[in-house]
Each structure stands twice: as C-alpha cells, then as structure tokens.
C-alpha positions in Angstrom: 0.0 0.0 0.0 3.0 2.4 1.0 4.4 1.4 -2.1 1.5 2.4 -4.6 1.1 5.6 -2.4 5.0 6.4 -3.0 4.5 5.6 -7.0 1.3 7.6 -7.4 3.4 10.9 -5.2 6.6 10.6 -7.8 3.6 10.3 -10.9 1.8 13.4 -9.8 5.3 15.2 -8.7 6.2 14.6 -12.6 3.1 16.0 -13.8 3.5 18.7 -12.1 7.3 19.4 -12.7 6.0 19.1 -16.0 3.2 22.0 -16.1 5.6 24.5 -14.1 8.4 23.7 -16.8 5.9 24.1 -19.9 4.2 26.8 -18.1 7.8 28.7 -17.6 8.4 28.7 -21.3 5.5 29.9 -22.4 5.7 32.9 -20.2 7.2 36.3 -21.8 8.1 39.1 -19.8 6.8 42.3 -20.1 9.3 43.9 -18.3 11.0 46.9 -19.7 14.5 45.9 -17.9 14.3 43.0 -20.0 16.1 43.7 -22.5 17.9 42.0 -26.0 21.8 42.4 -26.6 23.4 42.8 -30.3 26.3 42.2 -31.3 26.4 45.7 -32.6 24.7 48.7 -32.0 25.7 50.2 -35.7 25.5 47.5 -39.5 27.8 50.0 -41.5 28.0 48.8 -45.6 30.9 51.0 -46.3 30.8 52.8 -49.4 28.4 51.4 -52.3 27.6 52.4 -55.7 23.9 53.2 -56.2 21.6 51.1 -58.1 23.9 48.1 -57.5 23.4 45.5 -54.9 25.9 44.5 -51.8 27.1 41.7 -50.3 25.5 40.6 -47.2 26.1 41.5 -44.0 24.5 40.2 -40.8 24.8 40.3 -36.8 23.1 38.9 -33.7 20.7 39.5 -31.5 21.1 37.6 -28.1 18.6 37.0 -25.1 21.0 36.9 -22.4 18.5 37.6 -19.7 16.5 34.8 -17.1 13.6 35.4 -19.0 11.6 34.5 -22.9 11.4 37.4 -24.8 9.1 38.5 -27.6 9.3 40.9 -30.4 5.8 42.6 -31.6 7.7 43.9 -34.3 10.8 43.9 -36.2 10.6 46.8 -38.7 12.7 48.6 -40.8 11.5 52.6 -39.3 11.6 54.3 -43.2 9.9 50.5 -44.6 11.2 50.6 -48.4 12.6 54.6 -48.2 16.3 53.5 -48.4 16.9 50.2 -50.2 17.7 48.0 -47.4 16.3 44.9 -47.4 16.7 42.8 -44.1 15.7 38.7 -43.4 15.2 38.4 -39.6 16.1 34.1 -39.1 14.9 33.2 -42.2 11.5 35.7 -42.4 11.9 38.4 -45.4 10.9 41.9 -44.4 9.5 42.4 -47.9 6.7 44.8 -49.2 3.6 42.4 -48.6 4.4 42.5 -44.7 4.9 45.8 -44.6 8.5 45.7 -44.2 8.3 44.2 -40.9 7.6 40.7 -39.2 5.5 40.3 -35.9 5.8 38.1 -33.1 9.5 37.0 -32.9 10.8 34.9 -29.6 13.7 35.2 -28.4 14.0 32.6 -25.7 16.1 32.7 -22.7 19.7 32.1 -24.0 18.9 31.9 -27.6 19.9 33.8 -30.3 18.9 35.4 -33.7 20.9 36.0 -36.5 19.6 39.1 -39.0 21.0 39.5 -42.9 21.0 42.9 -44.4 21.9 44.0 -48.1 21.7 47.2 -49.5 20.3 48.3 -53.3 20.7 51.7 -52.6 18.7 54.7 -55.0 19.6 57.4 -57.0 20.3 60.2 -55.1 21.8 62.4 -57.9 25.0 64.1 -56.2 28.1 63.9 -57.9 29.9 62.9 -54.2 28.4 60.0 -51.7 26.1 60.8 -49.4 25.1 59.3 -46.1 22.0 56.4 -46.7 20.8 55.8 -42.8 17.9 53.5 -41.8 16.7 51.8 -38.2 15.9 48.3 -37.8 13.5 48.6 -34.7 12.8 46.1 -32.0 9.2 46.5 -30.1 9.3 44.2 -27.5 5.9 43.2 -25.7 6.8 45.3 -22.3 6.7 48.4 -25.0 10.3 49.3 -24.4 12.2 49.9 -28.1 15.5 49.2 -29.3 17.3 49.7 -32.5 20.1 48.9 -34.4 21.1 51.4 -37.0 21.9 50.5 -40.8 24.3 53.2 -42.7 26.1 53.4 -45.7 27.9 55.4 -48.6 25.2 55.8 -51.3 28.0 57.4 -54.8 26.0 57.4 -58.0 28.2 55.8 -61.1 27.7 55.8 -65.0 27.0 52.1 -65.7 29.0 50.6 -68.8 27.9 47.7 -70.2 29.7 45.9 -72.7 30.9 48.9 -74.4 32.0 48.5 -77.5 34.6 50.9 -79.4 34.2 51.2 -82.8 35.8 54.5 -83.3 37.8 57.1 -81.4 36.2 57.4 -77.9 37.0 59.2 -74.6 35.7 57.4 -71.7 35.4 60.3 -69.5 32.6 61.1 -66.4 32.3 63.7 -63.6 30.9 60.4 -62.0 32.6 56.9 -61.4 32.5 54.6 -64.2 31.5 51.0 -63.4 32.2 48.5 -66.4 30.4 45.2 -66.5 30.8 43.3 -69.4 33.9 44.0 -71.6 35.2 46.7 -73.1 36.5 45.9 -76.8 37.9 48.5 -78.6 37.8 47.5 -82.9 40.5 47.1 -84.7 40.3 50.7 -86.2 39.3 52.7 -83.5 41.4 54.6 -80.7 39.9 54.3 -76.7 41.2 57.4 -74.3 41.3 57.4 -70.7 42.1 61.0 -69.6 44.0 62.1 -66.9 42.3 62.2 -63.6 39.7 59.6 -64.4 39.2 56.6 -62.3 37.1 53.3 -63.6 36.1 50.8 -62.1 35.3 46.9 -63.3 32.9 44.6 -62.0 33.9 40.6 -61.8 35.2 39.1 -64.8 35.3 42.3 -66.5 38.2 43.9 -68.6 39.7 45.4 -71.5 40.4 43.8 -74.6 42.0 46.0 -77.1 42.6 45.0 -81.5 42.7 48.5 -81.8 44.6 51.2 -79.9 44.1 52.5 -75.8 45.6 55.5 -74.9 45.8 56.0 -70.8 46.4 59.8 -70.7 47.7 60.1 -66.8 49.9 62.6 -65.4 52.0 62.4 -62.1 49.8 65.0 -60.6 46.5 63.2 -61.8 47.1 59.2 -62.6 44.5 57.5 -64.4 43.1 54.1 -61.8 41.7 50.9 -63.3 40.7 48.9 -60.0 38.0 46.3 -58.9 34.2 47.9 -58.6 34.5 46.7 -54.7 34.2 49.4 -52.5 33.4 47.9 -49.5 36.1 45.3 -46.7 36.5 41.8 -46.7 37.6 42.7 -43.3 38.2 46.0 -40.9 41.8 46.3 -41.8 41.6 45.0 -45.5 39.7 47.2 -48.5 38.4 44.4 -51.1 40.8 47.0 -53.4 43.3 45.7 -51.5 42.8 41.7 -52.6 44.2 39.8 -56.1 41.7 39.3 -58.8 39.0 41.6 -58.5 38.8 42.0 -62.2 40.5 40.6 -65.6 42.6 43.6 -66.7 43.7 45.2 -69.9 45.0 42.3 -73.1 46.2 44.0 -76.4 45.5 41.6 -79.2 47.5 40.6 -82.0 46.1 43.6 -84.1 47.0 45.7 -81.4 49.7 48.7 -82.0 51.4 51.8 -80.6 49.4 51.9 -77.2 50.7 54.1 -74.7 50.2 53.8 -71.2 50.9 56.7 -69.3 50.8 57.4 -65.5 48.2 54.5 -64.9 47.9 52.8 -61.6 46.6 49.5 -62.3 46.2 47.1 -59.8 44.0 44.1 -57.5 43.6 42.2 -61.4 43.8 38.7 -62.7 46.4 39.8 -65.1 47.4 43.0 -65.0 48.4 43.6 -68.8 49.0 40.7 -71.5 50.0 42.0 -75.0 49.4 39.1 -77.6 52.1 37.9 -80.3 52.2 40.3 -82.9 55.5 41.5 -84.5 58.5 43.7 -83.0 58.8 46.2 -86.1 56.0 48.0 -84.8 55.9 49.3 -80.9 53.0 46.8 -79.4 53.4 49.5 -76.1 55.0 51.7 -74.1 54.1 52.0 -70.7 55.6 55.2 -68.6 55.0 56.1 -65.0 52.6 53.1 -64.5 52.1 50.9 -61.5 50.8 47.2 -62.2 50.2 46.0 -58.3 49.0 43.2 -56.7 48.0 40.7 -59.8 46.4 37.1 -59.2 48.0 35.9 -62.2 50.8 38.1 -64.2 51.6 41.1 -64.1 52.6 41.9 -67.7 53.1 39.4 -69.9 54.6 40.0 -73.6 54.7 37.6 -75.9 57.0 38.1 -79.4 56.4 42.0 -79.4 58.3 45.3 -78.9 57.5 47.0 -75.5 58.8 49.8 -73.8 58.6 50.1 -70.0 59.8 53.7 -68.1 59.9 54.5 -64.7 57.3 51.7 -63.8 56.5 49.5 -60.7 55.9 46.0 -61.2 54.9 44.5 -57.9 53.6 41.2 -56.1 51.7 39.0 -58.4 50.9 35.4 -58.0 52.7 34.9 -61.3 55.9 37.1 -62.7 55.5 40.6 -62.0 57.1 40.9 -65.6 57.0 37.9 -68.1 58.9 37.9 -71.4 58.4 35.2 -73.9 60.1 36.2 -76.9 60.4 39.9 -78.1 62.4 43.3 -78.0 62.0 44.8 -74.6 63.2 47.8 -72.9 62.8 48.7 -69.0 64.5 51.4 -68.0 63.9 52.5 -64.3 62.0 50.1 -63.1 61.2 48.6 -60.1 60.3 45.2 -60.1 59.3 43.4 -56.5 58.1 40.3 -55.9 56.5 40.1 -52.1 53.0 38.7 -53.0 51.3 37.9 -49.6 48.3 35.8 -50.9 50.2 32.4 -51.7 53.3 30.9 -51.0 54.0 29.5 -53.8 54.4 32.7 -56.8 56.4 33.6 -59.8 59.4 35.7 -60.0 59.9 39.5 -60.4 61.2 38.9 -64.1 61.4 35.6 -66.3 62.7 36.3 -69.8 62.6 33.2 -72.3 63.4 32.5 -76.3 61.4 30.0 -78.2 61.3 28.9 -81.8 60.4 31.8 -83.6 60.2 34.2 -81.0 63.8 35.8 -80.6 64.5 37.6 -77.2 66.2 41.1 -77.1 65.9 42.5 -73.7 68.1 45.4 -71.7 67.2 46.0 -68.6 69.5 49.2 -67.5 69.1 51.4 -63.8 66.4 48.9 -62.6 65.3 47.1 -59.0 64.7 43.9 -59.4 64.3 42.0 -55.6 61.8 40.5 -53.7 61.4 38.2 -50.7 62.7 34.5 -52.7 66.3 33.9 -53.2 66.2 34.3 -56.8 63.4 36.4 -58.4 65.7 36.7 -61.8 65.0 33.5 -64.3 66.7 33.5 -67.8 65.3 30.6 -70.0 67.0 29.7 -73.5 64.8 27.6 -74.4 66.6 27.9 -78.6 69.6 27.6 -78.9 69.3 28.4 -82.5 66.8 31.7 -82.0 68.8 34.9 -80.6 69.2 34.8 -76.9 70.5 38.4 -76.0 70.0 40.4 -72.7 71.8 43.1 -71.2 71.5 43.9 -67.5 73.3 47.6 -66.4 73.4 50.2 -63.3 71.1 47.7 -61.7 69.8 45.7 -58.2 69.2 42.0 -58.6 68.2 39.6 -56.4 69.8 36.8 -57.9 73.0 34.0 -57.6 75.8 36.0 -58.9 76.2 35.4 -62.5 80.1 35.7 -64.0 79.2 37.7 -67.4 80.7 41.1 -67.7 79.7 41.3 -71.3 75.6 41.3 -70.3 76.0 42.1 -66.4 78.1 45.6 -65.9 77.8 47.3 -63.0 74.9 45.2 -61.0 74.8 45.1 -57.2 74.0 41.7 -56.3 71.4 40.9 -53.6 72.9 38.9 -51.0 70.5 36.1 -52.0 71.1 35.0 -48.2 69.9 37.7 -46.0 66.2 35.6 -45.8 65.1 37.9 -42.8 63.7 40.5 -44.6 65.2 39.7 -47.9 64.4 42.6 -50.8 62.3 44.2 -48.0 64.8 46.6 -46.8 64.8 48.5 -49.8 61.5 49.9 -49.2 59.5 51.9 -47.4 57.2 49.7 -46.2 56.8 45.9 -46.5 53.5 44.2 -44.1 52.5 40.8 -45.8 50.2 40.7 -42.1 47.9 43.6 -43.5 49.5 43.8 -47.0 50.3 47.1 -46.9 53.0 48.6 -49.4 55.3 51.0 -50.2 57.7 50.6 -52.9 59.6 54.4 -52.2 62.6 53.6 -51.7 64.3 53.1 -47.7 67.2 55.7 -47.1 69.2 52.7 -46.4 68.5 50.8 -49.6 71.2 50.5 -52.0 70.0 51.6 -54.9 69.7 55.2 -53.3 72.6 57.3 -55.5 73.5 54.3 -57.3 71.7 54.5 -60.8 74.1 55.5 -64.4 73.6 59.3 -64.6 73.6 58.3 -68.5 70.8 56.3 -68.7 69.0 58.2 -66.3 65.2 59.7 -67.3 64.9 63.2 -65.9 61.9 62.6 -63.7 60.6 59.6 -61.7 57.4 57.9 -61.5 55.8 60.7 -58.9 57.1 63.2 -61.4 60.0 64.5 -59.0 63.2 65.5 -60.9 65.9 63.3 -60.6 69.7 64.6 -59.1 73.1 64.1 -60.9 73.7 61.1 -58.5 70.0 59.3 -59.6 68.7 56.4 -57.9 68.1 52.7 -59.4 64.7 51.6 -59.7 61.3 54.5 -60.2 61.5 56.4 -57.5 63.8 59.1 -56.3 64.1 58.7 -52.7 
C-alpha cells in the first residue's frame, strides 16, 4: 500500500514538474529591464555604388537575460525609403508585410541571426552621401531598441559591354562602373584621360585590336581597380585583394598603345600584349604601376614593349614575363613580395622559343623581392637569338660571372632571408599587406643609378639629381 502511495506521489510530482516547466516557457516578460543584446549597435555597408546591390552583411541579437522574450515587431523605421532589405532568421521583411515581421521569440539564451543587403537609389550628387535607416525592436513590455543601418550611397555611370568602334574618350564627372567588356575594334582609338578613375565589375576587362591610350599625369594618374568598395575585413579594403577583375590584353592587331601614369592594380592579369611583330611598338608603358595581380603582371609575348619609370609589384605569377620579343625597362622597379600564396612567380622571367627571338636590356632597374632568386633566364633555342643586357642595376639573384651582359649590378645577398628585398622599401607588411615601394634611405639603390641612362623625372614626377637612384623612385 505504502508502495502504490509512493508511486502515485513521484507520478503526480512529474506531472507537475512538467506543467511548471511548460508553463515557464510559455511565459514572456513584459518587463521593460528585459532587455535584447546585439552584437552591434551600428550594421555600416561602407561605401556602395547606387543602383547596384551589396554583399550581405549580418549580426546577432542575443537574449541573455532569465527570461523569454518577444518581439511585436521587427521593422525597418523608413519601410522601403532607403533600399535595405533585411531577413530576420529566415522571415523576409519584404513589401507584402509591410516591411516588418510580428511576433519574434527570443527565448532565454537563444539567439537570432539578422541578414541585411543594401540596393541603394539614385540620389543624384556627384559625391556620396550618407543612406541611414533603423531596424527597430518592439518588445511586448513596450520598451524599443534599434540597431542602426548606414552606408555610402555614390552614384556611377554604368558601362555595359561597351563596345569601341571609333575614337572614344571614356570620361565622367561620375565613377564609371564596367560590366561586361570593353573591346575596342581594330580601327578605333579608346582614351582614358587624366584624372579619371574606372572601375570593373567581376570578370570584366579590356580587350583592345585596336589602340588604348591612358592619358595620366604624375599629378592626376589614371586608376583601373575592382568595382569593390566595400572590406572583406576592418583592416583589409576588397581594393586591396588579387583578382577583383580581368585587366587590360592588347590583341594581336594591337599597335602603338601608350600607357601613361596608370595605376593598375588588384587584377587577374594586369596587362598581356598578344604575339604580334617587333617592327612595330606593341606598347609603351611610362610612369605606370601594375600591383598586386592574381595571375601576371605583364606578360609579352614576341612583341616590342617599352617600360619607363614603372613598378611591377607582387603577383601570384611574374610581376614581368617575357616570352620572346624586343623589350626595354628602364627605371624600373620590379618586387616580388606577393602575400596571398606561398608559392608565386618571379619578379622577371625572360625566355626565347622557336620563332620568338629575345632582345631584352634592362638598365638602372630594381629587381628584388622576398625568394632567393626572383631573376630566371630561359634559352629555351639555342638556335633563335638569346640576348639580354643587365646595367646600373639591383638584382636579387646567384651572382652570375658575365661582364659582357652584367656591368655594373649590385647583387642581392641572396642570403639575407630575414627580410630579404624588404629593406629596400619603405614599407613591406605581408600581415595587412600594406606597401610602399619608395625607396628606404638605407637601400642600395639610393645614389647608385648611371647618370647616362637616367630619365629626368621619376614615376611621382620629382626630378631626378646628378647622382640618380636605381629603380622608379627618387628617394
């Protein structure tokens, strides 16, 4: 009998456990010290183009009280004003709900995560202006909370698969956004003046059978970057990261492109000029940075290019590569510290082939970077002319025992691996890949360049002294 009592005492305790526990979290406070946590207080999108839309961001929003908490509402507080569109856990705050969803728990402990893109309008200023929203939080007690959605709204002119069929200046008091290709005919002429910045979408480029003219100046450089204007992360710009776009690639057809003053960078390849002929120029490329290249970051095949006061720098294949040709550069700098990928190119690889005859001199030039040897000479003929002259220049390489095509080169001690071509520079973080290819006062290249060979500016446009320094910078 005690027994049965005992059982039925522990069945009804159960039950009752039971009801308390279910009754517990169906309960909601309606306190207004009850309060959500996020895990910001501010969703900033950066700068965006308007019209186009950006990647997703999201954040979370935490009960981390002793109580279940409900939402009335989740809103956006200007509904479809500013173009951001927000999914709260999986619900869409779209137009048939008003922009908002109702009823949200939030249970003791748990967690929400909320998505937020941004298609930002028109707002027809030449220079970005401030797009600000709320996304509001009406809990059941009444109390309100917010988390506030901000960005960069710039209007652009939006190119789409332009193509060139005579002589055309791309030129806008807005940004230029490319998507799609640009191909410039055969017979026509494409100009990029001075000043002007474009930027290319994914998988976009340049492809050139005509002629491109970049018209930079020190004082105003023409930029071809990504169309990324937002962060992979708080201390690195998507600008900053390898392949954001396919670059510039001079076809066969191609001649007599000059590219002046032109900072090119964050491409697959930066600039490929197609096997043509050397009796006719293919280009010449002057006061020009190529940075920062997810594959090379000019390649020439079999073609005559000039390259003046230029900086070649970190590519996940050769910062310069040179199949074939006649080829010029002439106070360069060429350094190889690409901080993507162990395993890259070199800062110059110059090869012959069968039928495509190398003729390359290479005279005041820096040519370093963090490898032992970032210099590779190929003969890949012996029966096609093989002929290369290095002067008045810094190489990171073995030292090679030639005075008749090596005179006057200061040999890297291919040994120092702590900072290896590093020390030449300015600055040199592969942690947050920042660069700075100016020249260190303690490189030695500073006062060593041939006064003879010696252009009379360098590639910021400052005049260069009687005792010049090697590579495109005067320190």
């Amino acid at each position: 009998m005690k027994e049965k009592y005992l059982h039925l005492l522990i069945v009804v305790g159960s039950l009752l456990a039971a009801f308390c526990s279910c009754s517990d979290d169906d309960s909601f406070s309606t306190s207004r010290s009850d309060l959500l946590h996020f895990s910001t207080d501010t969703l900033t999108l950066d700068t965006v183009f308007s019209g186009i839309p950006t990647p997703t961001r999201s954040f979370w929003v935490y009960n981390n009280t002793d109580a279940n908490l409900r939402c009335a509402s989740i809103r956006l507080k200007r509904g479809n004003q500013t173009g951001f569109r927000v999914n709260v856990d999986g619900t869409y705050l779209g137009a048939s709900a008003g922009y908002q969803v109702s009823n949200v728990e939030v249970r003791k402990g748990d967690s929400l995560r909320v998505f937020v893109e941004l298609t930002s309008p028109m707002n027809g200023a030449h220079e970005p202006l401030l797009l600000e929203d709320d996304l509001l939080f009406d809990l059941e007690s009444g109390a309100e909370q917010r988390v506030a959605l901000n960005a960069w709204s710039w209007d652009a002119e939006m190119v789409r698969n332009l193509h060139v069929s005579n002589e055309t200046t791309l030129l806008s008091d807005r940004p230029i956004v490319v998507f799609g290709n640009i191909v410039v005919d055969s017979a026509a002429t494409l100009r990029i003046p001075c000043g002007q910045t474009v930027y290319f979408h994914a998988g976009s480029g340049i492809d050139v059978y005509g002629r491109l003219l970049c018209e930079g100046t020190a004082s105003e450089n023409v930029t071809l970057r990504g169309d990324r204007i937002d962060r992979m992360f708080d201390y690195l710009p998507y600008d900053m990261v390898s392949g954001q776009w396919n670059g510039i690639r001079l076809h066969a057809s191609s001649f007599e492109n000059v590219i002046s003053y032109t900072d090119i960078h964050s491409t697959f390849n930066g600039i490929v000029c197609d096997s043509s002929t050397v009796d006719r120029k293919k280009l010449e490329i002057h006061g020009s940075i190529v940075h920062n290249c997810q594959g090379d970051g000019i390649r020439a095949e079999n073609c005559h290019v000039d390259m003046y006061n230029c900086q070649f720098t970190n590519t996940l294949g050769d910062c310069v590569n040179i199949l074939g040709g006649n080829i010029v550069l002439q106070h360069c700098t060429l350094a190889q510290f690409y901080p993507f990928d162990s395993q890259t190119g070199v800062a110059l690889r110059f090869v012959n082939a069968q039928d495509h005859p190398l003729i390359l001199q290479c005279v005041n030039s820096l040519v370093t970077g963090s490898a032992e040897d970032v210099v590779i000479g190929e003969q890949n003929d012996s029966t096609t002319t093989f002929q290369y002259l290095f002067a008045s220049s810094v190489l990171r390489t073995p030292v090679v025992d030639d005075t008749l095509r090596f005179k006057n080169i200061i040999w890297e001690a291919v040994e120092d691996t702590t900072q290896g071509g590093a020390k030449h520079f300015k600055q040199i973080s592969m942690s947050t890949q920042h660069f700075d290819f100016h020249l260190d006062s303690l490189s030695s290249a500073v006062g060593k360049a041939a006064p003879q060979y010696a252009l009379p500016d360098d590639r910021d446009g400052k005049s260069r002294d009687t005792s010049p320094d090697i590579g495109c910078y005067e320190f």
